[in-house]
C-alpha positions in Angstrom: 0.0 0.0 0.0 2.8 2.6 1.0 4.0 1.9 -2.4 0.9 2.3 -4.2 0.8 5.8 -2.6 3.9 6.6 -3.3 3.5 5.7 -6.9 0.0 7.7 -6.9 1.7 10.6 -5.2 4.1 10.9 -8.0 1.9 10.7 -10.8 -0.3 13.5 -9.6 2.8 15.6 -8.8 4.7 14.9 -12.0 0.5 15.4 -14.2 0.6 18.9 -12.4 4.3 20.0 -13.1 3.2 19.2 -17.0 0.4 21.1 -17.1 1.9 23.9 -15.6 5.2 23.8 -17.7 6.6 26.0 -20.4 6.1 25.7 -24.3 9.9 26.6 -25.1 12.1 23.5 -23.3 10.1 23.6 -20.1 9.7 20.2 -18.6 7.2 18.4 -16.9 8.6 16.5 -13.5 9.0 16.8 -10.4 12.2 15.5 -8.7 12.5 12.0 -6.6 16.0 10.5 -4.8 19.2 12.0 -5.6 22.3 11.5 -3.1 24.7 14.2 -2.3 27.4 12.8 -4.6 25.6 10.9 -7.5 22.2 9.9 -9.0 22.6 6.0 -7.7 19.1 4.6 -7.5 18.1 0.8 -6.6 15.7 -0.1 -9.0 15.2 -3.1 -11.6 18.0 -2.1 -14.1 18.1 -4.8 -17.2 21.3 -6.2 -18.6 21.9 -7.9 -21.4 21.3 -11.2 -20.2 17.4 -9.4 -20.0 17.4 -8.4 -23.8 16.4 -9.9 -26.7 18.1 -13.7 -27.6 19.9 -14.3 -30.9 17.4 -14.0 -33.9 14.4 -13.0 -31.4 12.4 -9.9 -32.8 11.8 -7.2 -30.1 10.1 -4.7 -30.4 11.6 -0.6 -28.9 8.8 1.5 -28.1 9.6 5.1 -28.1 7.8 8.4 -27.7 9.7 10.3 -30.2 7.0 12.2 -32.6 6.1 10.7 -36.0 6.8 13.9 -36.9 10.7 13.7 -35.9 10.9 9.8 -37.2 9.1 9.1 -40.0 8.2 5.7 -41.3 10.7 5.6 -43.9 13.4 6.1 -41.5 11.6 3.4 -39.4 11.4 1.1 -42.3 15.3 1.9 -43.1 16.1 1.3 -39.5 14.6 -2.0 -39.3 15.9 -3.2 -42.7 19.5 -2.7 -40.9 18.1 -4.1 -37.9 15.7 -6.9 -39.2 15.3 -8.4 -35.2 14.4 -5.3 -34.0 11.0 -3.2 -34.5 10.2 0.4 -33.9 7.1 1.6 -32.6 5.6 5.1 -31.8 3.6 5.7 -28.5 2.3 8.9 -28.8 2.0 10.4 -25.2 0.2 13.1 -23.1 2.0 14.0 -19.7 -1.1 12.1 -18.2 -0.6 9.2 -19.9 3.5 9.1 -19.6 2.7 9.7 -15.9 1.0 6.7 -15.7 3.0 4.8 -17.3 6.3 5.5 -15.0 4.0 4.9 -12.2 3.3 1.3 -13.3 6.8 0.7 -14.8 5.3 0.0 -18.5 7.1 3.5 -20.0 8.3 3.4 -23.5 11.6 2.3 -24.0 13.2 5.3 -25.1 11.7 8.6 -23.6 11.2 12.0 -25.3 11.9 14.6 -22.9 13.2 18.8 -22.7 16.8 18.1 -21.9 17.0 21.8 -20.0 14.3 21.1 -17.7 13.4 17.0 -17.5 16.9 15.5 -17.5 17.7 16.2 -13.9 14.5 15.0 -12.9 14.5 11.8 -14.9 17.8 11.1 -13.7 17.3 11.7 -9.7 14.1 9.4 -9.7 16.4 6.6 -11.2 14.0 6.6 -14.4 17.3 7.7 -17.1 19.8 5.0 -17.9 23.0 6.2 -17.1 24.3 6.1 -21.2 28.3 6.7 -20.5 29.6 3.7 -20.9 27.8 2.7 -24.2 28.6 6.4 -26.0 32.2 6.3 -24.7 32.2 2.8 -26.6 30.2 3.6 -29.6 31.9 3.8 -33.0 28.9 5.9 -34.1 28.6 9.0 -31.1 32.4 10.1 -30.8 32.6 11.9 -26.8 35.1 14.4 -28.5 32.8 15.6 -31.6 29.9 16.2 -28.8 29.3 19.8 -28.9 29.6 21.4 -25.2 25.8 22.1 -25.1 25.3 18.2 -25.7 26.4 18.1 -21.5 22.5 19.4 -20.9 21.9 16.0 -20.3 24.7 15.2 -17.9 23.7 15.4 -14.2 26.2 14.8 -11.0 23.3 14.9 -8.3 23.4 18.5 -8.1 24.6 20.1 -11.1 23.7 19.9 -14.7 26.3 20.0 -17.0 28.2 17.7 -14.9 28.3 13.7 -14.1 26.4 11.2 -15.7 25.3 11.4 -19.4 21.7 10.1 -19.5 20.7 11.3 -23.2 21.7 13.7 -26.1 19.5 16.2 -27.9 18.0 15.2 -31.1 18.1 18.8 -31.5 18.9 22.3 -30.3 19.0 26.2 -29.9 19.9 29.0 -29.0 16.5 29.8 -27.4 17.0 33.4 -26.3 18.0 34.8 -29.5 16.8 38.0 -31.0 15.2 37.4 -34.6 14.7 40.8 -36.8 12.4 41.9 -39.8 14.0 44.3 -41.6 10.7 45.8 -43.5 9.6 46.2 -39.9 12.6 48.0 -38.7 12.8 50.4 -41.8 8.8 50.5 -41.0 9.7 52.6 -37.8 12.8 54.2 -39.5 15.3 52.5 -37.1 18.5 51.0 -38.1 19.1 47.2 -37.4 21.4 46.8 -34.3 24.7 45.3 -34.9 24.8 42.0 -35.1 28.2 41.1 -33.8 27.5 42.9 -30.4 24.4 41.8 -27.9 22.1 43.9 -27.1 21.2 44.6 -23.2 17.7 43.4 -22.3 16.4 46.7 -21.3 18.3 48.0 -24.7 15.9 45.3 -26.2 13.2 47.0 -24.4 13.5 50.5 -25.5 14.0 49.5 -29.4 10.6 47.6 -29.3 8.9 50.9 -28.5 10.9 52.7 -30.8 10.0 50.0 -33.1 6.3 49.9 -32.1 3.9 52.0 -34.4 0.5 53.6 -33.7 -2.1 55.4 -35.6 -4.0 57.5 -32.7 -4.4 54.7 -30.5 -4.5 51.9 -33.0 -1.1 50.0 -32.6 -0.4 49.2 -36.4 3.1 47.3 -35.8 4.3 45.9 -32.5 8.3 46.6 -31.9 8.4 42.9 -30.3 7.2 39.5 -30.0 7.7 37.2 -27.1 7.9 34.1 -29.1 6.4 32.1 -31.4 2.6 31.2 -30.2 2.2 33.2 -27.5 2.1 36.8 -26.1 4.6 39.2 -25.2 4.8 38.8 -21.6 7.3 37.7 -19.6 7.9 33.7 -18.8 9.7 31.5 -16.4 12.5 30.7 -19.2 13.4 34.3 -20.2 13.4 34.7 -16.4 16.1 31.9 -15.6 18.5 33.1 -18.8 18.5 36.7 -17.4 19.4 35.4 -13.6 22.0 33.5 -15.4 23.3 36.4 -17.5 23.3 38.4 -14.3 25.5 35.7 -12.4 22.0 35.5 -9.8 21.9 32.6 -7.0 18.4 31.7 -6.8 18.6 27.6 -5.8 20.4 26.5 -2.7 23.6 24.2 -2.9 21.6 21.1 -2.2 18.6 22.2 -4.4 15.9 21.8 -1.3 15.5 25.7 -1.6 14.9 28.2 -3.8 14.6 31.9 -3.0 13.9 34.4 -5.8 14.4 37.5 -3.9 17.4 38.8 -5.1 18.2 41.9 -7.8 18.4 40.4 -11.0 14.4 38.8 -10.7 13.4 42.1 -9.2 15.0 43.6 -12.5 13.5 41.0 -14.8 10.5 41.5 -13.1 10.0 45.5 -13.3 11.2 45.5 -16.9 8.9 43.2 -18.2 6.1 44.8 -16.9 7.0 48.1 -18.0 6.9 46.7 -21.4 3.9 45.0 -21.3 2.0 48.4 -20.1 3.9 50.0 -22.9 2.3 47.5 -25.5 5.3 46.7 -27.2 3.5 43.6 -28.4 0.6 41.7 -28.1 -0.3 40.8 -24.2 -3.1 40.7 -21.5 -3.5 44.2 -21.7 -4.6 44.6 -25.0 -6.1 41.4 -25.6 -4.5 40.7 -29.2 -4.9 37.3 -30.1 -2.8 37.5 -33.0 0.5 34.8 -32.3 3.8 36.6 -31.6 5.0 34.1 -34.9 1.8 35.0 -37.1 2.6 38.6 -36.5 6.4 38.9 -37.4 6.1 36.4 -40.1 3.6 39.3 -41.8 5.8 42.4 -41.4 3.3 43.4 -38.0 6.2 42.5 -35.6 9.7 43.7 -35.5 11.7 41.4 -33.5 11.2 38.1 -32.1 12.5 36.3 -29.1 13.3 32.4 -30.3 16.2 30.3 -31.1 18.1 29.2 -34.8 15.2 26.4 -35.4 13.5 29.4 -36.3 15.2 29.7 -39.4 13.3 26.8 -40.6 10.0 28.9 -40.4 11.3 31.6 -41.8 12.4 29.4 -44.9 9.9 27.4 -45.3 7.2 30.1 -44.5 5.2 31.2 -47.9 5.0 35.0 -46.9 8.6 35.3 -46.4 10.7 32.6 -48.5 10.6 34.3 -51.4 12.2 37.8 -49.6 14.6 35.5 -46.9 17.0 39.0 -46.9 14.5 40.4 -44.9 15.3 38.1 -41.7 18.2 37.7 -39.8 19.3 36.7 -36.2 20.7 38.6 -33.5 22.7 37.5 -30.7 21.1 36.3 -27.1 20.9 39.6 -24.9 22.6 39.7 -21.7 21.5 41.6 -18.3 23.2 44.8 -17.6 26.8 44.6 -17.0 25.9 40.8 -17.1 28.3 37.8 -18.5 27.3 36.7 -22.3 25.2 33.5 -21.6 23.2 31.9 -25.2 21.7 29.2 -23.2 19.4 26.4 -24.9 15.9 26.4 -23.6 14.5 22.9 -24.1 17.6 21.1 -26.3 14.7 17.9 -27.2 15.6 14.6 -27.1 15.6 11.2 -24.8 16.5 8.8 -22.6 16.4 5.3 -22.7 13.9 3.8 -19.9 16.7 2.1 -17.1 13.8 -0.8 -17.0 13.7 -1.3 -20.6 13.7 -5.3 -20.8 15.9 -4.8 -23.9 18.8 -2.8 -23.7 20.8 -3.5 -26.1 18.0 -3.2 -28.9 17.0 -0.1 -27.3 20.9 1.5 -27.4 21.2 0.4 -31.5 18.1 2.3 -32.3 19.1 4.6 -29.8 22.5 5.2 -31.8 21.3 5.2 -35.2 18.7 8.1 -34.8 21.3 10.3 -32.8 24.6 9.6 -34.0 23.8 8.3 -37.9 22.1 9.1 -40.9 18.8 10.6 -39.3 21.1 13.1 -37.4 22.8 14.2 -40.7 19.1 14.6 -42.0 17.8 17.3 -39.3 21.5 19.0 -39.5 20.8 19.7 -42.9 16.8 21.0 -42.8 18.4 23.9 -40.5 15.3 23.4 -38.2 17.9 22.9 -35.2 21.1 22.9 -34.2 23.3 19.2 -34.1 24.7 17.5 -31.2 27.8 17.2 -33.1 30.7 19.8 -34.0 31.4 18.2 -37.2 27.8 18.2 -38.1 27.4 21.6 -37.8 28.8 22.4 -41.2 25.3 20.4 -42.5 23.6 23.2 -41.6 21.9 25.5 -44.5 25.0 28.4 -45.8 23.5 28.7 -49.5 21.3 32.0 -49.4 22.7 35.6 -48.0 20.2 35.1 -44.7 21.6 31.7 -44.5 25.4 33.1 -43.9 24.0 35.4 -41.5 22.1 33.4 -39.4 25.4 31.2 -39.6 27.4 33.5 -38.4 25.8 35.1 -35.7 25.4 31.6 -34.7 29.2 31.0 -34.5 30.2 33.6 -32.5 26.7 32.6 -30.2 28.5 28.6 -29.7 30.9 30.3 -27.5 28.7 31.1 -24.9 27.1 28.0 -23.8 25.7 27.7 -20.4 23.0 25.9 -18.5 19.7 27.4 -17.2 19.7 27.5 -13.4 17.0 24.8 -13.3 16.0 23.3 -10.0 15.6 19.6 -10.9 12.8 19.0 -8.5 10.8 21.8 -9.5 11.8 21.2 -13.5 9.3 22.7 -15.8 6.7 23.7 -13.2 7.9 26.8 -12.1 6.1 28.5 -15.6 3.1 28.1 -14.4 4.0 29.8 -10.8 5.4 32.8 -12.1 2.4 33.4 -14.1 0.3 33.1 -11.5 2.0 35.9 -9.5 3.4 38.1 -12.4 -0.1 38.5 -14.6 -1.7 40.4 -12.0 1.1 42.9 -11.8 0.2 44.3 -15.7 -3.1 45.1 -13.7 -2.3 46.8 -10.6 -3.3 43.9 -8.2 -0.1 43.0 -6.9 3.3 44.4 -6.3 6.7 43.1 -7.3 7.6 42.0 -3.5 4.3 40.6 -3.3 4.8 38.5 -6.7 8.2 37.5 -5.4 7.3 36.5 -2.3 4.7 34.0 -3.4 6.8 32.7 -6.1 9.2 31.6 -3.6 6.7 30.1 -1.5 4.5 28.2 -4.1 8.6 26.6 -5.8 9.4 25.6 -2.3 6.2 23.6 -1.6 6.5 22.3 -5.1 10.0 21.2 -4.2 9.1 19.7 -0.5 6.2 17.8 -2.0 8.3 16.6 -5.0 10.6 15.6 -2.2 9.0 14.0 0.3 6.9 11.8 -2.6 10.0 10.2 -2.9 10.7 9.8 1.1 13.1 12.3 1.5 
């Protein structure tokens, strides 16, 4: 019964951490047993002896997207492979909760390296893959790129230990994206791409950049990403602290506290913008998609990562004029350190119960070190785990050479997001909750920061103590 609970007690925690996390990398689970030193959990680990015999057909389950493995890559795996078959499990957080709760997970495990590896690995779900990349003729250790280390975890640090996956993909997530019609639009000169802009520098060029007709806002000077508004999130939050070299998770990681300068700064410069309308937001209600909007000349900059360049390509309303576009390096926080950070980095894990490990590892291989990887390098939706890879990437048009190089100089700047492994992805959803009702008067920026604080810190006790800590 005490294991049922506990079991139950983790599903709900890790259903509510999804539903509350981020669209750009956040994850979705909470944290369970990590030592001091390592991420050594007792649990039913399978060895070889477990996988499938000589000739046997097995069969790897995987929640990667049908969209990121098609079935001719399926069919031309399992043509190499003819004792091993491939099959898609496509998976809400609900249902991926239950299945870690009754141990019949897929084999190999989509997650948000950023925000999921940590907790994966802690709760002794992630296979511990070091061993079987430093052996593997296909993944070479020394051709990993450094960002590739977002899914290593020592117990307390990411970036450090343990390697339990590689990313399928990943970017620069913090970028700054430009339109030029936009820009010449508003009569302002593009910034210069070889230096980064200062986030509140960001700030005052999207109102320069935002245009009205009386009080009819007829261009916005900035969108926050993508799908969404331009409001502030939990992400952009973590790569400023970062930028600004801010401690906001204790050394052990049972803590957080989010009362120092650089969220206070975040804070009061977000909001500033979103009362200035420099895009759409709560305040003005536009429904109109930060993507939708820069895509159609409406928006002047947007906030997202290289993969970006793969809309902007393949998009019909600006392929054709691909000049237009171009990519600016991440910002930094005043007198901050250079930080281009990836904010999800997608890719997986193989499940430490799978019952066939070494079936699981060979696909596992193949569609992150082979021919699948030099497929995605190529479509330029994404960056490559690989340094040698890199030169894959798209370098034929003028807007391909500039993205490119921005992107060069950006690869020296790595770093990790501060991310608290047992609250992972679920602090989005807590700084909404206290941050929305500032655009609105309702609430002050102590007030905001104060429950913030408290809301992470019960997140990360209950996370905890679910897994008798």
């Amino acid at each position: 019964m005490r294991r049922m609970a506990l079991l139950l007690t983790l599903t709900m925690l890790i259903v509510l951490l999804a539903a509350c996390g981020g669209k750009s990398g956040s994850g979705n689970n909470g944290g369970a047993s990590a030592t001091n030193s390592s991420v050594k959990t007792a649990g039913n680990t399978a060895t070889a002896a477990d996988s499938g015999k000589t000739g046997e057909v097995v069969t790897i389950r995987t929640s990667i997207s049908d969209g990121e493995l098609s079935k001719d890559q399926i069919a031309e795996f399992e043509a190499k492979y003819p004792n091993i078959k491939i099959e898609i499990e496509q998976l809400d957080g609900t249902k991926l909760a239950a299945e870690l709760a009754t141990n019949s997970a897929p084999d190999v495990i989509r997650i948000s390296g950023a925000f999921e590896t940590s907790s994966y690995a802690i709760r002794g779900i992630a296979m511990d893959l070091t061993d079987r990349i430093e052996g593997s003729s296909v993944i070479k250790m020394e051709d990993l790129v450094p960002m590739a280390s977002v899914f290593r975890f020592d117990g307390k640090k990411i970036g450090a230990g343990a390697i339990y996956g590689l990313p399928k993909d990943w970017s620069n997530d913090f970028a700054i994206w430009y339109n030029k019609k936009a820009f010449d639009a508003a009569g302002v000169p593009l910034p210069d791409s070889k230096q980064p802009l200062t986030w509140p520098e960001v700030m005052e060029l999207a109102k320069k950049l935002t245009k009205k007709d009386g009080n009819k806002i007829k261009q916005y000077g900035l969108a926050a990403s993508e799908w969404g508004k331009t409001e502030p999130n939990f992400n952009l939050l973590l790569q400023y602290v970062l930028s600004a070299g801010g401690k906001i998770n204790a050394a052990d990681n049972a803590t957080m506290d989010f009362n120092v300068q650089p969220v206070k700064d975040f804070i009061n410069m977000w909001v500033e913008a979103v009362k200035s309308n420099v895009g759409p937001n709560s305040l003005n209600n536009d429904q109109v998609s930060g993507g939708d909007l820069f895509l159609s000349d409406k928006a002047a900059m947007l906030i997202d990562g290289y993969w970006y360049s793969g809309v902007i390509r393949s998009n019909e309303n600006t392929k054709t004029h691909l000049a237009d576009f171009g990519m600016l390096p991440t910002p930094i926080a005043p007198n901050g350190t250079r930080m281009a950070p990836t904010g999800g980095a997608t890719g997986a894990i193989i499940n430490k119960n799978t019952k066939h490990p070494d079936e699981a590892w060979k696909f596992y291989e193949w569609f992150f070190g082979g021919k699948p990887a030099d497929d995605r390098a190529k479509t330029g939706w994404g960056l490559p785990a690989f340094q040698s890879k890199m030169a894959l990437l798209p370098q034929e048009t003028d807007f391909d050479k500039q993205v490119y190089g921005v992107l060069q100089d950006e690869l020296k700047y790595a770093g990790f997001l501060p991310v608290n492994p047992y609250l992972s992805g679920g602090g989005w959803g807590i700084f909404d909750k206290y941050v929305q009702p500032l655009y609105f008067g309702k609430s002050s920026v102590d007030q905001a920061i104060a429950g913030i604080t408290k809301d992470a810190n019960v997140a990360i006790t209950e996370a905890k103590n679910a897994a008798g800590q």
